[in-house]
C-alpha positions as CSV (number, residue, x, y, z in Angstrom):
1,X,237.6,121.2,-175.3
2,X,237.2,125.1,-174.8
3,X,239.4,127.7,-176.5
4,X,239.4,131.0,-175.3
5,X,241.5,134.0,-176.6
6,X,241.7,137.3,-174.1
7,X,240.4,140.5,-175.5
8,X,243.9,141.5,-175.6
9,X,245.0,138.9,-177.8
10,X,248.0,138.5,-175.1
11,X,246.7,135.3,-173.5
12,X,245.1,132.2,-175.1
13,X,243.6,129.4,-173.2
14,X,242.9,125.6,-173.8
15,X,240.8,123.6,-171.4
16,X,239.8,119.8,-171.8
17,X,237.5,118.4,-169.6
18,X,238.6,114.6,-170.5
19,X,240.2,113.5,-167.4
20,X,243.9,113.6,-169.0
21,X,244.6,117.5,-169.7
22,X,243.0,119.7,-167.1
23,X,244.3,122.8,-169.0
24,X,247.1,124.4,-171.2
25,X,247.7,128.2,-171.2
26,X,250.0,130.0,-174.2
27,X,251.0,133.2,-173.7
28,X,252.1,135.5,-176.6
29,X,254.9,138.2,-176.0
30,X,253.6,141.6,-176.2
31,X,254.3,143.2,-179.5
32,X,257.0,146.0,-179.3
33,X,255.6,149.2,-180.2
34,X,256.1,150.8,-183.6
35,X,259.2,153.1,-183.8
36,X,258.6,156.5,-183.9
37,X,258.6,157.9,-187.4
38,X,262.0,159.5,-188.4
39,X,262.2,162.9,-188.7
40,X,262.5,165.3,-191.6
41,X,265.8,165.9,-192.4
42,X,268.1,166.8,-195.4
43,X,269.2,164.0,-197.3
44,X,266.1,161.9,-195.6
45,X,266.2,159.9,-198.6
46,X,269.4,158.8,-198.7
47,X,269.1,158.4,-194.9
48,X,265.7,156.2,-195.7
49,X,268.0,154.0,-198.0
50,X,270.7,153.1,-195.9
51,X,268.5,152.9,-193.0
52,X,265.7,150.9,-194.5
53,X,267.5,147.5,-193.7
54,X,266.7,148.2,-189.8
55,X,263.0,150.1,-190.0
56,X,262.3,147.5,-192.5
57,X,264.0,144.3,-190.3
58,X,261.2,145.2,-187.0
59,X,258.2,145.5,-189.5
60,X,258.9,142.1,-190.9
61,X,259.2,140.5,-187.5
62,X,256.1,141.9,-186.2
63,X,254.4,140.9,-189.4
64,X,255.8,137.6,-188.9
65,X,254.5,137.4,-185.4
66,X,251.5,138.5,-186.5
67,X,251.1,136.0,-189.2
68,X,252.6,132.6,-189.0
69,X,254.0,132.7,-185.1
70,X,250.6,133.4,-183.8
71,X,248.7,131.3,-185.6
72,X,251.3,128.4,-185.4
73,X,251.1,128.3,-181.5
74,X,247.1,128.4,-181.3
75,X,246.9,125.0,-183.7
76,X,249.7,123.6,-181.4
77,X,248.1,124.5,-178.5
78,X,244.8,122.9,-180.0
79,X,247.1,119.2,-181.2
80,X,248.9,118.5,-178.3
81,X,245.8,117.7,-176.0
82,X,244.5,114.9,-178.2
83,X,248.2,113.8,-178.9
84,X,248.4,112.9,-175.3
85,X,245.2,111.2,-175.6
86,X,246.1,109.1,-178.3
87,X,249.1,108.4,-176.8
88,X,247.8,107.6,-173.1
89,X,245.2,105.1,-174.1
90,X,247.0,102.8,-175.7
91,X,249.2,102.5,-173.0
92,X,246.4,102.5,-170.3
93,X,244.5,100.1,-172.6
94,X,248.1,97.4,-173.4
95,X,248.4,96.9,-169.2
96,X,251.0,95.1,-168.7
97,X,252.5,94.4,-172.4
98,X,255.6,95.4,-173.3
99,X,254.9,98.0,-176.2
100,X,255.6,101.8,-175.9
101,X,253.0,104.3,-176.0
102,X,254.0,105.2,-180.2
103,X,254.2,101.2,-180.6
104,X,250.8,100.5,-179.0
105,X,249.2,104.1,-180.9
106,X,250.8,102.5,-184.1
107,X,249.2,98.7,-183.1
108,X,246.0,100.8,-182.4
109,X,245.9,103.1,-185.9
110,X,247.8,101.2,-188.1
111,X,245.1,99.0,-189.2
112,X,243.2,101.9,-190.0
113,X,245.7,103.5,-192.0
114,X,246.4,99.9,-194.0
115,X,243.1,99.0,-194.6
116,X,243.6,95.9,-192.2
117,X,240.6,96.5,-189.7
118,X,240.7,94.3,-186.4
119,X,244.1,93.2,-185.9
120,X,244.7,90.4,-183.7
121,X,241.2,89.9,-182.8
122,X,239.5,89.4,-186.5
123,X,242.5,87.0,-186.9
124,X,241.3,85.3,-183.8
125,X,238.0,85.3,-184.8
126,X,238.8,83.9,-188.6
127,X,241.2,81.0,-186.5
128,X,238.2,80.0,-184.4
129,X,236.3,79.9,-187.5
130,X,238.3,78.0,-188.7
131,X,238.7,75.4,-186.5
132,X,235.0,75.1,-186.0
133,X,234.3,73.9,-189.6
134,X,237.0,71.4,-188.8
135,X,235.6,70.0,-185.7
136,X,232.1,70.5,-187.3
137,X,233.2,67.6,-190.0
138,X,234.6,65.2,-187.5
139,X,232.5,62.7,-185.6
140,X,233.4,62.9,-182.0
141,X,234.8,60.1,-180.2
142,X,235.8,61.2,-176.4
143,X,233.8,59.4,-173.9
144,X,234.8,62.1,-171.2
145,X,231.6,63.0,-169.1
146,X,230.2,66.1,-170.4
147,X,229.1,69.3,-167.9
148,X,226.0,69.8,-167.7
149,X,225.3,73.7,-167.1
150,X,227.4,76.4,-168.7
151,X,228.8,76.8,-165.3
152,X,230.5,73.5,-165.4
153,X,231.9,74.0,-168.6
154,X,233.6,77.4,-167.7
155,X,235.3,75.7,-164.8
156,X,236.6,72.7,-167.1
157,X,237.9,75.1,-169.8
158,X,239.4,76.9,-166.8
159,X,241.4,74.0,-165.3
160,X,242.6,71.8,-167.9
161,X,243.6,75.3,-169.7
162,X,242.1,73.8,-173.2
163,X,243.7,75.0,-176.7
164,X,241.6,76.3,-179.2
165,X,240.9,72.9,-180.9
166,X,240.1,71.1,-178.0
167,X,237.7,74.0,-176.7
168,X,235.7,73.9,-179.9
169,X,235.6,70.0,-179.6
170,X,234.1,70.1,-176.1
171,X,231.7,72.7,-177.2
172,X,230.5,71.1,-179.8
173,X,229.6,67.4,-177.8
174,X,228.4,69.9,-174.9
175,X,226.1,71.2,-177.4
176,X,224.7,68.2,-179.2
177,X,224.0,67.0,-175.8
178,X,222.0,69.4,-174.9
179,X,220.4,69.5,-178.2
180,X,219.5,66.2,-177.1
181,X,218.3,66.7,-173.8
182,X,216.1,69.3,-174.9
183,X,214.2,67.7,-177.7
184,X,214.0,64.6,-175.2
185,X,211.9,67.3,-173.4
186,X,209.6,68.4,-176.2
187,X,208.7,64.5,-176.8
188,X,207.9,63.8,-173.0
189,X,205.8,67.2,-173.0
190,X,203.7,66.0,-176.3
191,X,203.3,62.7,-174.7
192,X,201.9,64.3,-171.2
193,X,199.8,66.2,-173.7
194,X,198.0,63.4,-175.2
195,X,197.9,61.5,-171.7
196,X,196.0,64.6,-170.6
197,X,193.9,65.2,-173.5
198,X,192.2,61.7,-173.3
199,X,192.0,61.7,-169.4
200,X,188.5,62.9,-167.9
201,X,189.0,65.4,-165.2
202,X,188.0,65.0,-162.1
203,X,185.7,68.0,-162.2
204,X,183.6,66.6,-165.3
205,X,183.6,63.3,-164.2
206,X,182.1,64.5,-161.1
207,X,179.8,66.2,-162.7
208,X,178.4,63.6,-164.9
209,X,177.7,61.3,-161.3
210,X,175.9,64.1,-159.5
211,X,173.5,64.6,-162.8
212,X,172.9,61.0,-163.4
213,X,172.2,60.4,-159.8
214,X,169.5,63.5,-159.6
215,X,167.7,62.0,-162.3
216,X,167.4,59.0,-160.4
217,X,166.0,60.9,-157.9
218,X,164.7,64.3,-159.0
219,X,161.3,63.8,-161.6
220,X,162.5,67.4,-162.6
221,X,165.2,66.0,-164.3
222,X,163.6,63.0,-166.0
223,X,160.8,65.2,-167.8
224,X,160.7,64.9,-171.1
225,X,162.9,66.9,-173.5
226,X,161.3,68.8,-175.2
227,X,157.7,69.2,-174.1
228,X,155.1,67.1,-175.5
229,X,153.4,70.0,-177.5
230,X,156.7,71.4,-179.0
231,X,157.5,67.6,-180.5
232,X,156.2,68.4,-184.1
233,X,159.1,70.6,-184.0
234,X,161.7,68.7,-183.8
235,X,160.7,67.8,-187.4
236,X,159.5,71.3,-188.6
237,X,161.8,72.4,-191.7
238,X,161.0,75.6,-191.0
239,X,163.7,76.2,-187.8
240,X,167.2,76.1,-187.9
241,X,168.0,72.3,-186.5
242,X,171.6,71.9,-185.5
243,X,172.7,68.4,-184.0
244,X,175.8,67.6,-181.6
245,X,177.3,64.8,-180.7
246,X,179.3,64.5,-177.2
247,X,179.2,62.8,-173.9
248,X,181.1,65.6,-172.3
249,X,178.6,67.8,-170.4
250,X,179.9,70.7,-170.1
251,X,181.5,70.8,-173.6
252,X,178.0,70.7,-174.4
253,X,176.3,72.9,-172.6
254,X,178.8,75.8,-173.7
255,X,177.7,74.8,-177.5
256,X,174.2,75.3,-176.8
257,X,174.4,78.4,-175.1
258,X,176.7,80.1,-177.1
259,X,174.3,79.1,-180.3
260,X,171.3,80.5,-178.8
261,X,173.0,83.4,-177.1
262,X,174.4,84.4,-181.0
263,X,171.5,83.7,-182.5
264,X,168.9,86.6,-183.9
265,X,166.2,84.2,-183.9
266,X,166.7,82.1,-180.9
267,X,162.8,80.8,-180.7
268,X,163.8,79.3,-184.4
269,X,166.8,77.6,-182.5
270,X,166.5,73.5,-182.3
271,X,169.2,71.3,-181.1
272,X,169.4,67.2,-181.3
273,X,172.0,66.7,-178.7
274,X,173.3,62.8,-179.1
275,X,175.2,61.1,-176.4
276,X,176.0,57.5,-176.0
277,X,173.9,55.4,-173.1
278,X,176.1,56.1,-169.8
279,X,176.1,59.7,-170.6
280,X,172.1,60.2,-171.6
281,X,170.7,60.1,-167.8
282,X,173.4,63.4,-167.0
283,X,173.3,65.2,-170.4
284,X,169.4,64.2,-170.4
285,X,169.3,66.5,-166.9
286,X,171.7,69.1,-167.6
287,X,169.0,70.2,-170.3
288,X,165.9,69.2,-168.2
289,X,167.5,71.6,-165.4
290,X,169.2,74.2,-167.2
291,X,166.5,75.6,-169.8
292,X,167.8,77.3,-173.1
293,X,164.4,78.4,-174.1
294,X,163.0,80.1,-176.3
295,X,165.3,77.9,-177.9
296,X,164.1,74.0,-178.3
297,X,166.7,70.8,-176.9
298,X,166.1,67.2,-177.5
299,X,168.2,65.1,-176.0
300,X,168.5,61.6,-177.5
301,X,171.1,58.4,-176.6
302,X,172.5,56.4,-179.7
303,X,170.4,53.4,-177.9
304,X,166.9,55.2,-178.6
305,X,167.4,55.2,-182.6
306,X,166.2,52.3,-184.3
307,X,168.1,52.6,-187.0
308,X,171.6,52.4,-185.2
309,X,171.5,48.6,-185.8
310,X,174.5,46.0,-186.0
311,X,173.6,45.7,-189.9
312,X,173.2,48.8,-190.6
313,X,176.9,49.9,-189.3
314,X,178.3,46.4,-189.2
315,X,181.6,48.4,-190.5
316,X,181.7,50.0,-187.2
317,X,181.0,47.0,-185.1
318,X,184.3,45.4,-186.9
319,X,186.5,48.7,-185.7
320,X,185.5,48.2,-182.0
321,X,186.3,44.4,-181.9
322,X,189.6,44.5,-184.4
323,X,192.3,43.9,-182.1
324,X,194.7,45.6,-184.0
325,X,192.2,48.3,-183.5
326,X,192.1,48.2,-180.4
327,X,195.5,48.0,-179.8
328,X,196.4,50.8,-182.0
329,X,193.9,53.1,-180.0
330,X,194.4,52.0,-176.7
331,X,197.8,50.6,-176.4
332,X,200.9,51.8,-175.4
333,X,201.4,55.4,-177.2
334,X,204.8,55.9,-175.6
335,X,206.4,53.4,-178.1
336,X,205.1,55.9,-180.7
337,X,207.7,58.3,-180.1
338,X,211.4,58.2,-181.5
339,X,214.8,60.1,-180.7
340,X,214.4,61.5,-184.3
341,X,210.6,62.2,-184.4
342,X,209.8,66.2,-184.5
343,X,207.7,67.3,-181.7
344,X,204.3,68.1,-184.1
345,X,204.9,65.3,-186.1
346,X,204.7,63.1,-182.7
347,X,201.3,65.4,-181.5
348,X,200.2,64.3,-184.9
349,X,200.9,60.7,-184.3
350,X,199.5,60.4,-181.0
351,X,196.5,62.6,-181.7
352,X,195.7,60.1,-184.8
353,X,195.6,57.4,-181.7
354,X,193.4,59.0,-179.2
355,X,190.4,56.4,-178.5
356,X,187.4,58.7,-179.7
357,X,188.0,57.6,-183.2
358,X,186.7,54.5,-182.8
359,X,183.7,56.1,-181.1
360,X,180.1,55.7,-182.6
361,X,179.5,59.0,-181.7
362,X,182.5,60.3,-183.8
363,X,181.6,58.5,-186.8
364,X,177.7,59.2,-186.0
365,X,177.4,62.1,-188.6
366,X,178.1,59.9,-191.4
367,X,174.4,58.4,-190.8
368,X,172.9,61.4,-190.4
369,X,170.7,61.5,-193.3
370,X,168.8,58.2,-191.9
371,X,169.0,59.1,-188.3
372,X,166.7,62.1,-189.1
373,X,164.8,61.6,-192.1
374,X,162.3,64.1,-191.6
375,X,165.4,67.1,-192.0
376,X,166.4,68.8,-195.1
377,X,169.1,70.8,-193.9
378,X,170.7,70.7,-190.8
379,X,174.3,72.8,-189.2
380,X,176.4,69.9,-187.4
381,X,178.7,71.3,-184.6
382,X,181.5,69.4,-182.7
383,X,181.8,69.6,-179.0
384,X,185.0,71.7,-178.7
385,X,183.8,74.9,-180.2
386,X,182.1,78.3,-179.3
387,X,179.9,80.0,-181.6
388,X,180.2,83.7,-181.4
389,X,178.5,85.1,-184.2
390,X,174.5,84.6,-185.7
391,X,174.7,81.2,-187.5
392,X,171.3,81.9,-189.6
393,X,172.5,83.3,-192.2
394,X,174.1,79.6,-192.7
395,X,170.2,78.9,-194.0
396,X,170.5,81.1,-197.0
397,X,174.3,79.5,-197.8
398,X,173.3,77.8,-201.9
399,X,175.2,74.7,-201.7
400,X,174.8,74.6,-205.8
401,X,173.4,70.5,-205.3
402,X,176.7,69.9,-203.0
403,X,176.1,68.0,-199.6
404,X,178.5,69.2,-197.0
405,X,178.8,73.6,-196.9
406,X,182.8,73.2,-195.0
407,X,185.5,75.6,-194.5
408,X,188.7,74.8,-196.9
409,X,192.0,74.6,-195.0
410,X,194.3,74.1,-198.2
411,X,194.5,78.3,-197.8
412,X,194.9,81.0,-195.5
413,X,197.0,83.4,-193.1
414,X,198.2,81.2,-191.4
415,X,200.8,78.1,-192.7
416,X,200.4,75.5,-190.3
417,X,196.5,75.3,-189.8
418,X,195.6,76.2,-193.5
419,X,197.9,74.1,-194.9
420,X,196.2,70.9,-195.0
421,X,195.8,68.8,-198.0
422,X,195.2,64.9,-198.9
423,X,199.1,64.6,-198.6
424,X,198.8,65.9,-194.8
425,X,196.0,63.1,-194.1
426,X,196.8,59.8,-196.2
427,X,199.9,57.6,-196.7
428,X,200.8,58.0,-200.5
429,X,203.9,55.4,-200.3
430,X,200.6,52.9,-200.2
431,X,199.8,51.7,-203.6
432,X,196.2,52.1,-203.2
433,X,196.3,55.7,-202.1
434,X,199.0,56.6,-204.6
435,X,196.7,55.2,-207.4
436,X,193.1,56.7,-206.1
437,X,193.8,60.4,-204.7
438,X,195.6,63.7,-205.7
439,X,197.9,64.4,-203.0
440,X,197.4,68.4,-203.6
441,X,193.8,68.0,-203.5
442,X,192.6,70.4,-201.1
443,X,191.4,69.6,-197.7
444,X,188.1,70.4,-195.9
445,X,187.5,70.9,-192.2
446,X,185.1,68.9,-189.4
447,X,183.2,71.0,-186.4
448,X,181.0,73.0,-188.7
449,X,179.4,72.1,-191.7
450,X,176.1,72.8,-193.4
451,X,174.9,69.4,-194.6
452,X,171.9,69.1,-197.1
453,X,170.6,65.8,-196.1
454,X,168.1,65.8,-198.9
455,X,171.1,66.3,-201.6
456,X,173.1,63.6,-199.6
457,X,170.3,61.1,-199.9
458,X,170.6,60.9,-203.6
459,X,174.0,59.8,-203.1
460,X,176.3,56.8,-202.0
461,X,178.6,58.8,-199.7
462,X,177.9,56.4,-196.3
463,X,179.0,53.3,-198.6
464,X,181.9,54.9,-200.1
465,X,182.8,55.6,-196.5
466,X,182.2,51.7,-195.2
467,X,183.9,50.6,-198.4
468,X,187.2,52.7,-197.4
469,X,186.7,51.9,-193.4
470,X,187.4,48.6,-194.8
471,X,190.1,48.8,-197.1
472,X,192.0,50.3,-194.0
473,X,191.7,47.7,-191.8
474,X,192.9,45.2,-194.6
475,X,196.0,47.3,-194.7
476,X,196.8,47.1,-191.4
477,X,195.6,50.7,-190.7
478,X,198.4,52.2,-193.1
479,X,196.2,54.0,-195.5
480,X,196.2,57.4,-193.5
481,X,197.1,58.7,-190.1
482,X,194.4,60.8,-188.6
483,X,190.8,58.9,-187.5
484,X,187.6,59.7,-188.8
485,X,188.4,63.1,-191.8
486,X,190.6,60.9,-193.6
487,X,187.7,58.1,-194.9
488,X,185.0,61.1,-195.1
489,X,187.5,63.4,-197.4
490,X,187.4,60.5,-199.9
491,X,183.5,59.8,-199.6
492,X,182.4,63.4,-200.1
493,X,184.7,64.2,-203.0
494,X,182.7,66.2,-205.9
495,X,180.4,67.0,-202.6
496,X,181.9,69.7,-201.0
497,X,181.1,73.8,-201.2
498,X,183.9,76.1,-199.9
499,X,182.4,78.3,-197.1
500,X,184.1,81.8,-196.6
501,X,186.5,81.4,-193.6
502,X,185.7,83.6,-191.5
503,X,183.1,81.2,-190.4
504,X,185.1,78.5,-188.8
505,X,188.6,79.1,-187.3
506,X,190.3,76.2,-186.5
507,X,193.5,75.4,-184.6
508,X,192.7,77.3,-181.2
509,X,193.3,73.8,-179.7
510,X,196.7,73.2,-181.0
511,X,198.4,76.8,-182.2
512,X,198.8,78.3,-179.0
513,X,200.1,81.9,-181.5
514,X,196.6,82.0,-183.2
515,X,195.8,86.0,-183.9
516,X,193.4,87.1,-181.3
517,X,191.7,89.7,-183.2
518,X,191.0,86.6,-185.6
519,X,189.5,84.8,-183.0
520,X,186.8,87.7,-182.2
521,X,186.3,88.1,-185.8
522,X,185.4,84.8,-186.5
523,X,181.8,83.0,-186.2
524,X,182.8,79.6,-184.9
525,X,185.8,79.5,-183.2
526,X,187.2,75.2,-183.2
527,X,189.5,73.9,-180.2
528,X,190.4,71.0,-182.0
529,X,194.0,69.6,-180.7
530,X,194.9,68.6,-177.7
531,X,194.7,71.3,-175.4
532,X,191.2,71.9,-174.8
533,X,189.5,75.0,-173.3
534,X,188.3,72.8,-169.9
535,X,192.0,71.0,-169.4
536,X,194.6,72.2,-167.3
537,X,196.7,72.5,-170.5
538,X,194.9,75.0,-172.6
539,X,195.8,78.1,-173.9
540,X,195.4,80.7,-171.2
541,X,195.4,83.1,-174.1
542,X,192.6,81.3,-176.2
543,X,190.7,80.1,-172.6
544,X,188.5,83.1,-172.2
545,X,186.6,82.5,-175.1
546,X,185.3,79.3,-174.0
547,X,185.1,80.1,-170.4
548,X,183.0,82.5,-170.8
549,X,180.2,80.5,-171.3
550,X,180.2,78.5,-168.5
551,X,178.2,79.5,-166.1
552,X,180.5,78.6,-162.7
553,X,177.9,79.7,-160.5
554,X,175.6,76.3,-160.9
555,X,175.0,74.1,-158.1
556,X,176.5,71.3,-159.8
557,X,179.5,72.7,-161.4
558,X,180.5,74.6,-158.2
559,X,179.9,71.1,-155.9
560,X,182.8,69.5,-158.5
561,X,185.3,72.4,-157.8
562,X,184.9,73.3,-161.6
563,X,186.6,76.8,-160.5
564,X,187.0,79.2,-163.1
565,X,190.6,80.1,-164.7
566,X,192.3,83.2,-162.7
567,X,194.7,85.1,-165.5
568,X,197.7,87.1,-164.5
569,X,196.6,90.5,-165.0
């Protein structure tokens, strides 16, 4: 709004620029002109006292011009715009009710001025309320098909004109339904997951053939691993010996490369790569192929150890042939699930049922002490992690006398991966567990540890381990729920030194929101979980760090289609 007064004082103006008053002009009358002064004469006083009344009665009025009239008609002239306004939009904004335009500016302000704010719609508002804590305590008994988009519910609340009450009744089984539906959903997606985890792809698979048929036929890939004058090595306490267990290739390969590629001293770099006998002839020319050096490989199958005996592991023997074993393992998972079951807690479930636990190669590192008796200290890595940091430090780690140097996951930033304790592993409603553990005890991770083999030899940690492989199958396998931590937490109690952190991350295989900066922070970086870096269903976020290492320009990996991940830019 503009208000403008002409120089003269003769004219005001008010202009609003709302839409509703285009303008409003008040003119002021000009002000008579004073009356001449009266002249001189005899008896001038007496004449200024009767007269007074009228010189006096034109001063006033003037003054009251001046004054009150003037000043009256510019604050009137300044009102009446916004009176219209308040009086219009009420109207405008009632339609087609029947109120007035002081009856709808009253309905609009009244509130205000009561203290009542809202009106009819916070009364609305408390009715639905209302009604919805009613309906939200009844159990609902309509069989009437239910829509199935928000669409279809619209057009049904539409036709059959629903009441209040009714509305929130059909919203309410609309939801739950969908509620349903979608959790439905999340159990069919963790079961896809699993299904997917323990497939081989096609590309891996591949790749295993074409390697074990070129060292059928290529003497390149049969020669000996690692050369005949670098054998006193493999015993030499002197280098940094880690040992992996796999029979996935490529898995593998990117743990041996990103060791040595890390590593400050890569001519002091020896690895013991284990496989089982259908994967030694293609892990066995991977190697032979696809040097590492200065670094050293050995490549060995769990049929070239001696040791690895029927009575020596008879425990392990009895896993493989249990039937309930078996059928736990590789039976049908889908009657795992349940309507009720959360989504992690049926990963969890199905995870704890994947076949490699009753693998010798997952329970190989509980032997390790007599597989290589020449060791003192050795780093053992799983096959589902990348190192990305110098590991040799790892060398000068004191154990003070304890066996296994692991990473804690009891604490840390984040409350789903480091929140794991006994409780999180083992059944405590079973009598036996509720008797021999501490649920709060805290929990240690697998896929890199620093094990003192010497230390370990002193102690009876690999029958403590048999004795409690046992005691699970007599229970029907109801002591805990995951496979092979679980029976090694209780034999390496009072054996365990807490590493710093920072040198094993875990979860990158199952928390799809780990912290990225993390992730380049830490030394080992563990995809354990289902979705692992070289399936379809990893983390496109968490990939790179794995993929990296691959090197998707070999012969054999390109001949499998092994194609490397494009990312949306």
């Amino acid at each position: 709004m503009q208000l403008r007064i002409s120089p003269s004082m003769r004219s005001i103006t008010i202009s609003s620029s709302n839409g509703v008053v285009d303008s409003m002009k008040v003119r002021v009358a000009p002000q008579p002109p004073p009356p001449p002064p009266p002249l001189a004469l005899p008896g001038a006083a007496a004449g200024r006292r009767g007269g007074g009344g009228g010189g006096g009665g034109g001063g006033t009025a003037a003054w009251y011009l001046r004054a009150v009239a003037f000043p009256a008609v510019v604050a009137l002239g300044c009102l009446l715009p916004f009176a219209f306004i308040l009086l219009a939009v009420p109207a405008l904004e009632a339609g087609g009710s029947k109120c007035s335009s002081i009856d709808c500016l009253g309905r609009r302000i009244g509130p205000s001025f009561l203290g009542r704010q809202g009106g009819d719609s916070t009364r609305l508002v408390q009715d639905l309320y209302r009604i919805f804590d009613q309906v939200n305590n009844e159990e609902s008994t309509s069989d009437k098909k239910l829509p199935e988009s928000f669409r279809e519910f619209l057009l049904e609340i539409k036709d059959n004109h629903y009441d209040a009450r009714t509305f929130a009744v059909r919203l309410k089984a609309t939801m739950k339904s969908m509620d349903k539906e979608i959790k439905r959903s999340r159990l069919a997606e963790q079961l896809y997951k699993h299904y997917a985890s323990t497939a081989i792809p096609k590309g891996i698979h591949c790749l295993s053939l074409r390697l074990t048929d070129e060292y059928s036929s290529n003497a390149h890939a049969r020669k000996q691993l690692p050369p005949p004058e670098l054998l006193p090595l493999l015993s030499d306490n002197s280098f940094q010996h880690y040992i992996l267990a796999s029979d996935n290739i490529l898995a593998a390969s990117v743990v041996v490369s990103s060791t040595v590629r890390a590593s400050s001293v890569p001519e002091k770099v020896v690895f013991h790569v284990i496989t089982d006998k259908k994967t030694y002839p293609g892990m066995h020319s991977w190697f032979a192929l696809n040097s590492v050096s200065p670094a050293i490989v050995e490549v060995k199958g769990v049929h070239q150890f001696d040791w690895l005996t029927r009575e020596n592991v008879p425990v392990l023997e009895a896993i493989e042939n249990h039937r309930g074993v078996r059928n736990h393992y590789h039976g049908d998972h889908g009657t795992v699930s349940s309507a009720s079951d959360n989504p992690r807690v049926l990963a969890s479930k199905l995870q704890a049922r994947s076949p490699k636990y009753i693998s010798l190669l997952n329970h190989l590192r509980i032997y390790l002490p007599e597989l290589f008796p020449s060791l003192n200290k050795v780093v053992f890595l799983d096959d589902d992690i990348v190192v990305q940091r110098d590991l040799s430090p790892l060398w000068e780690i004191d154990l003070e006398g304890k066996v296994n140097g692991a990473v804690e996951t009891c604490r840390g930033e984040d409350n789903w991966v480091m929140s794991k304790r006994f409780r999180t592993y083992f059944n405590f409603s079973h009598p036996v567990i509720e008797r021999s553990l501490d649920p709060e005890e805290c929990a240690w991770a697998y896929g890199m540890n620093v094990f003192d083999l010497e230390a370990w030899r002193k102690t009876n940690i690999r029958d403590t381990y048999h004795f409690w492989l046992k005691e699970n199958l007599k229970s029907g396998l109801t002591l805990w729920k995951f496979g092979t931590l679980p029976p090694a937490l209780i034999a390496f109690r009072g054996h365990v030194h807490g590493m710093d952190p920072s040198w094993h991350m875990l979860g990158l295989g199952y928390q799809e929101n780990t912290d990225i900066e993390s992730v380049k922070k830490a030394a080992v970086v563990h995809y354990n979980g289902q979705c692992k870096p070289w399936l379809d269903i990893a983390f496109k976020n968490l990939q790179p760090f794995w993929t990296k290492h691959v090197n998707y320009s070999n012969d054999f990996i390109r001949n499998c289609h092994i194609l490397e991940p494009q990312y949306d830019r």
